[in-house]
N, C-alpha and C positions, 0 to 999 in steps of 0.2 A: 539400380546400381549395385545392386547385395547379391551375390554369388556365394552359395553354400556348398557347392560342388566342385570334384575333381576339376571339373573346365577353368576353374577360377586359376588353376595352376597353370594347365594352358596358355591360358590366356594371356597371361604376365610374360609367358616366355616366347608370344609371339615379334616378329621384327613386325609392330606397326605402331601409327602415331595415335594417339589417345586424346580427342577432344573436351578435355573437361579443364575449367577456368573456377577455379576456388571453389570448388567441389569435392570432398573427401564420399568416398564409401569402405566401410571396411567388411570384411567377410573372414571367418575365422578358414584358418586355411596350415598348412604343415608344421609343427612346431619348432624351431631353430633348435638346431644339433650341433651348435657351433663352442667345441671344447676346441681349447688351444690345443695346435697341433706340439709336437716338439721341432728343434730351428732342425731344418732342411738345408740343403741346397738348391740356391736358383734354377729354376729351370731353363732351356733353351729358347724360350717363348719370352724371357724377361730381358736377357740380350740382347736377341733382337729386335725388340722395342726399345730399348736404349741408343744401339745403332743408329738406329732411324730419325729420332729424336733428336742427336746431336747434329747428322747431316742436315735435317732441317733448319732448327735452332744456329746455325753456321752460314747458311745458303740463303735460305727463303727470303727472295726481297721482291717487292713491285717496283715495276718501270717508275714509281712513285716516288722510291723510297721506303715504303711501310714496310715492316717485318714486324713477327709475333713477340712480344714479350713475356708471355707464358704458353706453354704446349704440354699438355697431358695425352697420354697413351693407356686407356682401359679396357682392358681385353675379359671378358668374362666367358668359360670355359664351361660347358653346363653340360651334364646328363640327366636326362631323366627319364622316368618310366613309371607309366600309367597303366597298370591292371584292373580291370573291373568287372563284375560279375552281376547279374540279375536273373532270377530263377531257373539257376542251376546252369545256367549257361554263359559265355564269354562274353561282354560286349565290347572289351578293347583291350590288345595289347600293343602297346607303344612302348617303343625306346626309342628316344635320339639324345645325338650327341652332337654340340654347335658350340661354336665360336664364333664370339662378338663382338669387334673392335668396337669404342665410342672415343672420338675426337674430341678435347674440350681446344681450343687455339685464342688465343686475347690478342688483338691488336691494338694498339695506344699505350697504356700506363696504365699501374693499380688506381689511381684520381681517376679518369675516363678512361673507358675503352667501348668496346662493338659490344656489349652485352646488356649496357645501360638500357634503360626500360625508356623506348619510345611512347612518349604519352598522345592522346587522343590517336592513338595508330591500329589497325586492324589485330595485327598482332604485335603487343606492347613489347612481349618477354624475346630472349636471343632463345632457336629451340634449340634442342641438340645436334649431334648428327647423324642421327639414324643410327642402326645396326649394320654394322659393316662387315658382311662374312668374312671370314678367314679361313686358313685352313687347318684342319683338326691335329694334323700332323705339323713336324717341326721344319718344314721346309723352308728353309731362309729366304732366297728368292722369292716365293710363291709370297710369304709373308708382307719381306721389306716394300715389294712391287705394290701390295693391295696399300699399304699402310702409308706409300710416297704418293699413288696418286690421291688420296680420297685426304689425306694432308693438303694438296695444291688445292681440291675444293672448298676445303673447311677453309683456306687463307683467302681465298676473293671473295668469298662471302660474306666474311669478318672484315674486310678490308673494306667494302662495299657498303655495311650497315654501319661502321664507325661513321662514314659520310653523314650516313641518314640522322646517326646521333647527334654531330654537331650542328646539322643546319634545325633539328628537333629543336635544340635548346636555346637558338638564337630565336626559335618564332613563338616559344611557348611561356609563359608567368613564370618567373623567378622558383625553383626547388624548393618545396619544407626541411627536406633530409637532405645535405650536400654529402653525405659519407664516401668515399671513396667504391667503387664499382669493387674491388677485390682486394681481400686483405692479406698480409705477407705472413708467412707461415714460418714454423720450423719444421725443415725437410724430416721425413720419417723410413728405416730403412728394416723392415721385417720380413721375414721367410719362412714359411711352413710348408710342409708336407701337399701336395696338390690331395683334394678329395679322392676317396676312394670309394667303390662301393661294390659288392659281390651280392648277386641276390639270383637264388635259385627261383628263376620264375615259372618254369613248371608247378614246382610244390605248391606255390601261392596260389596258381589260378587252381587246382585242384581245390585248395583248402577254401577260397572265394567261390565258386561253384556251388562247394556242396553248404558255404553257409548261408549263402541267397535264396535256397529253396525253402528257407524258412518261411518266405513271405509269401508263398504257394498256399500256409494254413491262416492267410488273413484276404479272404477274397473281394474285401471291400478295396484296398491298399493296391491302386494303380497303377505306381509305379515305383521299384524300389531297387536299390543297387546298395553292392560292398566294393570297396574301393580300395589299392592300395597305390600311393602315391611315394616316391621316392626323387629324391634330389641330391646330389652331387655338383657342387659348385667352386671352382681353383678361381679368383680373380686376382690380375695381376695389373699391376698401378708404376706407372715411372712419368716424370712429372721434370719440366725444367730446371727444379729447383732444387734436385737431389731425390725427390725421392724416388723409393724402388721397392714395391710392396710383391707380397705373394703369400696371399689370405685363401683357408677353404672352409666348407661349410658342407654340412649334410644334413637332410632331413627323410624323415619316415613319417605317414602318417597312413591310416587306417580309418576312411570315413563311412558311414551309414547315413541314407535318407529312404526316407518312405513318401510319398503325396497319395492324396485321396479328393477325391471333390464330394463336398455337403448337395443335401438336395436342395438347396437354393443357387447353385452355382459354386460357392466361393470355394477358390483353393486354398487347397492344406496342405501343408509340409512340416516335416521335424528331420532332424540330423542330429548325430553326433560324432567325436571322431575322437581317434587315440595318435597321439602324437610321441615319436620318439627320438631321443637322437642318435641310436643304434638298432640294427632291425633286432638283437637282444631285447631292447626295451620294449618291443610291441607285445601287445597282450596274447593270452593264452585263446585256443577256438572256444574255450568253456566262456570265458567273457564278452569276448565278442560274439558268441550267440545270445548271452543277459544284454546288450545292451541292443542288439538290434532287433531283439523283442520289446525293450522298453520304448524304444522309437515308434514299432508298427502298434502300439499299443497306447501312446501319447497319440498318434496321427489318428486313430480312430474314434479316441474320444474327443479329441476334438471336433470331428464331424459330427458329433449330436451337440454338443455344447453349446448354448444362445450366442449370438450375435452382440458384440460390445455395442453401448449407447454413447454416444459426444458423450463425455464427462470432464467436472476439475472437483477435485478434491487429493487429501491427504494420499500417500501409495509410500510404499517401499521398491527399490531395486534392490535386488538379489545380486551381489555381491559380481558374479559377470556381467550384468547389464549395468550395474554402476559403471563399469570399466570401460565400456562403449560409452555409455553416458558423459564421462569426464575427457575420454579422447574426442568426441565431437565437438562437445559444445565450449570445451576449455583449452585443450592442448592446442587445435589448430588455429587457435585465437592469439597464441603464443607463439607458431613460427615465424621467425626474423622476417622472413622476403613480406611476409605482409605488412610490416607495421610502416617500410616504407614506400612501398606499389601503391599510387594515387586511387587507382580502381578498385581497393582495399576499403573494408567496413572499419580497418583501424579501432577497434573493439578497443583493447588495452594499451595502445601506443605510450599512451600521456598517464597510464595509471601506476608507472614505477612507484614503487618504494607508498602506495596506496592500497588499503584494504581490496581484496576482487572476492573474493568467499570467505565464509566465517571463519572465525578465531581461531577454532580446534582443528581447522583444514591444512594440513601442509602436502605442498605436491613437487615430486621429484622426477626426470629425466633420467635415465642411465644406462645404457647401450652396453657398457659391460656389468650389467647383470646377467650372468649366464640362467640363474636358476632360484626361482621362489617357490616355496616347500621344497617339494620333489618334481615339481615343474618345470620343462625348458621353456624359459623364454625365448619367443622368434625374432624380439625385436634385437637381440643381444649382437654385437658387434664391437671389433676390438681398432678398427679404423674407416671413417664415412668413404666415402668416394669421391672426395677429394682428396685422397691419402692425411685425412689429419689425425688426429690420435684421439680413438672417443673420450668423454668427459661425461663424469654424476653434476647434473647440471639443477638446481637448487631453486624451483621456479615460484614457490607459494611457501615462504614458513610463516606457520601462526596466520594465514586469511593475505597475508603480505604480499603483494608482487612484486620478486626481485631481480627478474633478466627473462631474456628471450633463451628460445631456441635457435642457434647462430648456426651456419655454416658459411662458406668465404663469405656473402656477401655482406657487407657492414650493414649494420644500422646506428642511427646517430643514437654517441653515448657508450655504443656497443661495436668496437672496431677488430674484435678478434671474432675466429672460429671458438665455437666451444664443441665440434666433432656431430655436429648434425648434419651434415650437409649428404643428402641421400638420390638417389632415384632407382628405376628401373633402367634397365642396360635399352639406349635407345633416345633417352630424354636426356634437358639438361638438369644438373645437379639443383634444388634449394633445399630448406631448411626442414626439415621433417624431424616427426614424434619417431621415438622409440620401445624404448621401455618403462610408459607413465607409470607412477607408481603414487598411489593415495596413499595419505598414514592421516590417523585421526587421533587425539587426545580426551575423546567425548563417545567413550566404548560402551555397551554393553551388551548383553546378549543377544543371538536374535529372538528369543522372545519374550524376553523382553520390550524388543522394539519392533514387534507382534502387539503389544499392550498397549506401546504408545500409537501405534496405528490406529487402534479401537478407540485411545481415548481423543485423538484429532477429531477421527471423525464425529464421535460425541460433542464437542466442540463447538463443532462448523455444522452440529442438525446434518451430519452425512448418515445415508444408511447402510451409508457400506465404504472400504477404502480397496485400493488396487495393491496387489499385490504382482509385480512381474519377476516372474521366475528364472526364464530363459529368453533369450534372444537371438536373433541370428545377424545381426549390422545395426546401422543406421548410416545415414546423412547430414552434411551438413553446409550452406553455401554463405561465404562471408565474404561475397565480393559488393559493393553497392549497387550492381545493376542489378540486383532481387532482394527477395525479403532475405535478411539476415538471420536465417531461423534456422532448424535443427528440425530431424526426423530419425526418431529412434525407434528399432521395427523390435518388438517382443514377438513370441509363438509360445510361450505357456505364462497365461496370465489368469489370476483369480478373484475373485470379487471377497473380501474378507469385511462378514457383516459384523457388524456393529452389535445386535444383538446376541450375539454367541450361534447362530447356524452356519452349518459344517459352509467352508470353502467352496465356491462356485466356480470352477474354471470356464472360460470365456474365449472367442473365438473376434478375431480382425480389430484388434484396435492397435492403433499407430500413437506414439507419444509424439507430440507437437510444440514446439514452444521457442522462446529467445533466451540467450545465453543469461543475462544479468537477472531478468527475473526469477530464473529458475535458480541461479547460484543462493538468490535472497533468501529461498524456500525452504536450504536444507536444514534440519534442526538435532535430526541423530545419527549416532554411527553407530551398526555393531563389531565382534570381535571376529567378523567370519572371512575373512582377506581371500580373495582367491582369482584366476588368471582369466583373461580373456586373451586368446593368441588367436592373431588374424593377419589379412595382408590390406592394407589401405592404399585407393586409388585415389591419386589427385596432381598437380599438376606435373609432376618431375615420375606420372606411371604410377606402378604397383611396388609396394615395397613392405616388410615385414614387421609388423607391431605385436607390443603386447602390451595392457593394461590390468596395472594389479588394484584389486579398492574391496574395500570393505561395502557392506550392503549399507546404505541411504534410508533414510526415512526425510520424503518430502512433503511439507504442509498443505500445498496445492502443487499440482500437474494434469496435465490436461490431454487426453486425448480425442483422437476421430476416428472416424470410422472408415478401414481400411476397404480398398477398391476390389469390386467382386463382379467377376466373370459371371455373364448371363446364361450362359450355355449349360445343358443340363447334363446328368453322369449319363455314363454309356448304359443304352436302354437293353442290349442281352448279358446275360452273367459271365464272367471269366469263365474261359476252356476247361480251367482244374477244378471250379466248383459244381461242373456239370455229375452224376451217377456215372460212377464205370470210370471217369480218368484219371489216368494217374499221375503223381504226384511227385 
């Protein structure tokens, strides 16, 4: 599920449906460039959807009777362009530019309506409506036309499944959670600037060309690209209720990977990427050629490096893989739509206002945090997609659990939005992580808590403790039809012995484990705060996170050992390491 490459952008921005059921993966991916714009004028695109909206909200009725009680119109505006290079030559230039209508439509009432979670049913959840092309230009007709008819579908379907929900609740055991299906907002009315983006893509693919042939002077390194990915994004929100949004976003990012295969088979990969939120801010060629030698040169030694053994003992996370760490196993334990979904591990439902992690642990939510250091945050957003107004949402003070991550759908106790409510364009809306933020009161240096590593595993008779450096994702699945467990993938990890011998870097081990016992395990923190920016897939698509945390020192953690390709490297030498070729 871990996608470390430009595709991963792709991928998100394709019109298809995504099969995954309480299943997060995230993958570090373009950094959010989302500075307030200054207020604008509406555009033409935002009328026209108002139009549309009233004639239906006026008209729309079944031979039955039923008509919609709420109707959303979100239209996401996208360009983007994908440049890529690997030795010395092109391997893609893209550009497109699309529009995306997404229907939300309610039939019934905020108490019930067609969205309600049919239980023991194939598919429990209401899904979205797909991606509904439009047209990129502002032709009214062409627009109203796509947006009346695929409105009259989104109403029989809703009208049809309300059915299914009432006769559901007449045949099935009495509700735990009666909270109402949707909750009543305060309408929201903002305007900015549509993104913009100007990018000389000549020069790039020149400057990408000639920095790919780097990986020409490492002839073990099979396969390696420079990347530059770009995103421009206007989305535009009007809603039955008043509101009438018009939000944009831009993103830059600049990624390197290298893979190689060990002589025992197993692949090897390393990436790294530079994220900005003006092409101003991407690095200079002098860096980006330091850094995408530090990659083909981490991928290399990793191919001599022993093979990780099952272990559990003391480890440290390094300060990004904390950050993956706590969005797996904690954050998505905290989204709203689960604590009331039957088919839910319900981890923390009942543990309000009860300890879930130590004392010195506090953990916070906040979608408008634009930026930690000098870091943009991707998770950062100034309104969900259900036009609510984002909120710093207060989920762990002092080990405490004090609320969910809300968007509209209520949970008992918890009957408002607090501005989570997220998806990718294509899905329907829930409650999604944005920008986790860890803070600890239990600091000290890292090495300091280098010393207390040595001294655990002195301890526990360990001969060594794990130290993981870097990482590229992980997993995690909290539905009760499987184990309730978590998979977090490191790619630079070390063996740090106990008797004072230099650091051993190590090659395939997977961290393994369940949320509460892992939370029991943590015992220090240091002062070294830093970001992890990625995009997570789970049920509402791909959508944009960041996780901020200080590096972990945990007592026990456990890993295994990660799955490896039988097949052997290519048995004649690369073309450019032959005499006489050139380079």
């Amino acid at each position: 599920m871990i996608d470390t490459s430009w595709k991963a952008d792709a991928r998100r921005l394709r019109n298809t449906k995504m099969s995954i059921v309480a299943v997060c993966a995230i993958a570090w991916l373009v950094s959010s460039g989302m500075v307030p714009r200054a207020a604008a004028a509406p555009e033409p695109l935002l009328g026209q959807l108002e139009k549309e909206l009233t004639y239906s909200m006026d008209h729309l009725r079944s031979d039955e009777g039923a008509k919609p009680y709420y109707l959303a119109y979100t239209v996401y505006d996208e360009t983007t362009t994908i440049l890529s290079a690997s030795l010395g030559a092109m391997l893609r230039e893209d550009v497109s530019h699309e529009r995306k209508l997404n229907i939300d439509l309610r039939v019934g009432d905020y108490k019930l309506d067609n969205t309600h979670q049919l239980r023991d049913s194939g598919q429990s959840r209401a899904s979205g409506s797909g991606n509904i092309e439009l047209a990129i230009d502002d032709n009214e007709m062409s627009i109203r036309h796509a947006v009346w008819l695929h409105t009259d579908r989104m109403f029989k379907r809703a009208a049809k499944r309300l059915g299914r929900v009432e006769s559901n609740l007449k045949l099935k055991v009495e509700e735990e959670d009666k909270s109402d299906d949707f909750s009543k907002e305060t309408s929201n009315q903002f305007v900015e600037s549509p993104a913009m983006m100007n990018l000389d893509r000549r020069a790039w693919s020149d400057r990408l060309r000639k920095l790919s042939t780097i990986a020409r002077d490492f002839p073990f390194i099979y396969s390696s690209s420079l990347t530059l990915g770009t995103y421009a994004g206007t989305r535009y929100i009007v809603n039955s209720e008043g509101t009438k949004l018009q939000t944009a976003q831009t993103r830059y990012r600049i990624s390197m990977q290298a893979r190689t295969k060990a002589d025992d088979g197993m692949n090897l990969a390393q990436s790294f990427d530079f994220n900005a939120a003006s092409e101003n801010g991407l690095p200079s060629d002098q860096k980006i050629e330091a850094a995408f030698r530090k990659v083909l040169n981490q991928v290399l030694a990793l191919r001599v490096a022993p093979v990780a053994e099952p272990y559990i003992g003391p480890a440290i996370l390094r300060n990004r893989a904390s950050g993956v760490f706590f969005h797996e196993i904690f954050g998505h334990r905290i989204e709203g739509h689960r604590q009331r979904d039957v088919t839910e591990g319900q981890t923390f439902t009942k543990k309000i206002g009860q300890p879930v992690l130590p004392p010195f642990l506090s953990v916070f939510d906040d979608p408008t945090l634009a930026i930690s250091g000098d870091v943009d945050l991707r998770g950062y957003y100034l309104y969900d997609d259900e036009g609510v107004k984002a909120k710093r949402v207060p989920l762990v003070e002092d080990g405490i659990l004090k609320t969910f991550l809300l968007s509209r759908t209520p949970v008992e106790g918890f009957p408002k939005s607090n501005g989570h409510g997220r998806r990718q364009s294509g899905f329907a809306v829930v409650s999604r992580q944005a920008n986790l933020v860890v803070q600890s009161t239990k600091q000290v240096s890292f090495e300091q808590l280098r010393k207390r590593l040595i001294e655990s595993c002195q301890k526990q008779d360990k001969p060594y403790g794990l130290l993981f450096e870097d990482i590229s994702g992980g997993f995690t699945t909290t539905s009760r039809q499987g184990p309730q467990s978590f998979k977090v993938l490191p790619i630079v990890v070390y063996r740090v012995y106990a008797d004072g011998r230099p650091d051993e870097l190590i090659r395939g081990a997977d961290i393994v484990g369940t949320p509460l016992t892992c939370f029991e395990t943590i015992t220090d923190t240091a002062d070294d705060t830093s970001v992890f920016n990625g995009s997570c897939g789970a049920e509402s698509g791909w959508v944009p996170v960041s996780a901020v945390s200080p590096s972990v020192l945990i007592s026990t953690i456990e890993i295994e050992k990660r799955r490896r390709s039988q097949s052997r490297p290519p048995i004649l030498d690369p073309p450019f390491s032959m005499p006489g070729a050139t380079k």
